[in-house]
C-alpha positions in Angstrom: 43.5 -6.4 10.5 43.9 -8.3 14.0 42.1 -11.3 15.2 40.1 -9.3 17.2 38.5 -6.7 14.7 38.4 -9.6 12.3 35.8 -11.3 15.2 34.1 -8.3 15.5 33.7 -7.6 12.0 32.4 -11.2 11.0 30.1 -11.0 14.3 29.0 -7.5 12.5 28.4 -9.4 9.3 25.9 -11.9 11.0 24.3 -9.5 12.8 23.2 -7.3 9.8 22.5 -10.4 8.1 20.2 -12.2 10.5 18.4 -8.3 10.9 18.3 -8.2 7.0 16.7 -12.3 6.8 14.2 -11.0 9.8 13.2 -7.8 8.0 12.7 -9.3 4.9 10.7 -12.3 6.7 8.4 -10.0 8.8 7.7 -7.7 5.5 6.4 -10.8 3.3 4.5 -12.4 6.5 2.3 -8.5 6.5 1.7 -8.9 3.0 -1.9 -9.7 2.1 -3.4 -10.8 -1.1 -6.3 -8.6 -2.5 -7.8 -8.8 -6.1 -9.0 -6.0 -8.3 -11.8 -7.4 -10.6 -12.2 -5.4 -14.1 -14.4 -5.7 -17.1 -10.7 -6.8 -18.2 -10.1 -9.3 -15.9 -9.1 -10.4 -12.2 -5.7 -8.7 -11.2 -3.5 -9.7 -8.0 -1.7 -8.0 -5.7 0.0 -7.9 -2.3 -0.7 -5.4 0.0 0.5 -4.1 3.3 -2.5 -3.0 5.2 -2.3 -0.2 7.8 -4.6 -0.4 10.5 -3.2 1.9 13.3 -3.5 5.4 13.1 0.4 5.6 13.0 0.5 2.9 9.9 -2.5 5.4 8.4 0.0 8.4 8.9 3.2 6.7 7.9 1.8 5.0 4.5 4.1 5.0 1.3 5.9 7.8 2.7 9.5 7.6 1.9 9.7 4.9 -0.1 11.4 5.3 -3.9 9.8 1.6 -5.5 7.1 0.0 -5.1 6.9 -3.5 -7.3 4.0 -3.3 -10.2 2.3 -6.0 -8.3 2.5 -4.1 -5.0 -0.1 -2.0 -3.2 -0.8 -0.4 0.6 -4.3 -0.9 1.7 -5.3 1.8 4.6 -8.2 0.5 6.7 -10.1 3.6 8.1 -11.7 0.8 10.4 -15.2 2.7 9.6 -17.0 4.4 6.8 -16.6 8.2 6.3 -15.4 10.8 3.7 -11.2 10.8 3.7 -9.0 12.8 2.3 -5.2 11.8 1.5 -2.3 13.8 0.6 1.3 12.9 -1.0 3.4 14.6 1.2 7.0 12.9 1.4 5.5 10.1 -0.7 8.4 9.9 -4.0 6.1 7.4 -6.1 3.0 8.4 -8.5 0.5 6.6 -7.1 -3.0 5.7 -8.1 -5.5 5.8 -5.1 -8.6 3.9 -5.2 -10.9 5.0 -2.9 -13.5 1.8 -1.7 -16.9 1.2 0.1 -17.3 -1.0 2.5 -19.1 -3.8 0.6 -15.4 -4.0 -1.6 -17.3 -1.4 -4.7 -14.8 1.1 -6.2 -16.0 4.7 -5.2 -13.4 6.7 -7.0 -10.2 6.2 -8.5 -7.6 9.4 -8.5 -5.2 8.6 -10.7 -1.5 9.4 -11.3 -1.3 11.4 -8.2 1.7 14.4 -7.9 4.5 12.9 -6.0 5.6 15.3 -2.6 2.5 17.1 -3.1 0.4 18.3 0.1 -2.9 18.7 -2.1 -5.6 17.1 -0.7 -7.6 14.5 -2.5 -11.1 13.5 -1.3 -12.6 10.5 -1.8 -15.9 12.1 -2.3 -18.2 10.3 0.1 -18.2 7.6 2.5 -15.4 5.1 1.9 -14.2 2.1 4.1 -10.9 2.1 2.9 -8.0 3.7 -0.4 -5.8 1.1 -2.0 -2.6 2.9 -3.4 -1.0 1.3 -6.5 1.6 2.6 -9.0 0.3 5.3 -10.8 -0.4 4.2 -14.1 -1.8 1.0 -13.0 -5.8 1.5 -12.6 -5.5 3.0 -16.5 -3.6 0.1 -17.9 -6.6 -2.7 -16.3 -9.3 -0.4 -16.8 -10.3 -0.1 -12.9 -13.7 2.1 -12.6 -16.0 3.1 -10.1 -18.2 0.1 -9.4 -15.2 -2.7 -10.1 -15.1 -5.1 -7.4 -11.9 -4.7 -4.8 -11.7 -8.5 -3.0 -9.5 -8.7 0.0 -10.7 -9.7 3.8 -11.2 -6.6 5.2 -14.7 -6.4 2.9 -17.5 -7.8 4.0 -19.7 -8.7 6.9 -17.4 -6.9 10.0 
């Protein structure tokens, strides 16, 4: 290899370095720390939340991990019946479905990966927390568990 396209090559290096450091940096500074509290405890998470319509619509889709202590929190910005859907989403999720005052409404567990099946959340509902399927189960999450994070409470 010349001088040249060894240059080029170590300026490539940087680059895709520098873009990697930034990524990562921009994806822990959206992280958000939310709390599930259970008659077995208080669990921890970190959670992207999607505000936009275009986060809403994006969500977990396309993604093949998501870490155990993990979640997406979609902020509907209002209260009203939603439905979601798994459609291009690879991970079995559990979707908690939550009132505005931070009260569990529903929890659909161990949804179908790539499936376009709706699933309500059967009334009014401020926001869904996704986690990995399996989770709400293992800490014994129920309707009428507390979900603490920001987003609930006096708006």
């Amino acid at each position: 290899m010349g001088r040249a396209a060894l240059r080029v090559a170590i300026v490539l290096q940087l680059c895709c370095a520098a873009l990697a450091a930034g990524l990562a940096a921009a994806s822990a500074q959206a992280l958000e720390k939310l709390t599930l509290v259970t008659a077995s405890g208080r669990h921890s998470f970190q959670v992207e939340v999607m505000r936009t319509p275009d986060e809403r619509a994006r969500g977990l889709m396309f993604r093949r991990f998501l870490p155990a202590d993990r979640g997406m929190l979609f902020d509907f910005q209002r209260s009203e019946p939603v439905s979601m859907w798994m459609q291009n989403t690879y991970i079995s999720l559990d979707m908690v479905f939550i009132r505005a005052d931070g009260t569990v409404a529903r929890v659909a567990e161990r949804t179908e990966p790539l499936s376009t099946r709706t699933i309500p959340s059967g009334e009014p509902v401020l926001s869904v927390l996704e986690i990995n399927g399996g989770i709400a189960e293992k800490i014994g999450l129920k309707p009428g568990d507390k979900v603490e994070h920001g987003l609930f409470g006096p708006r």
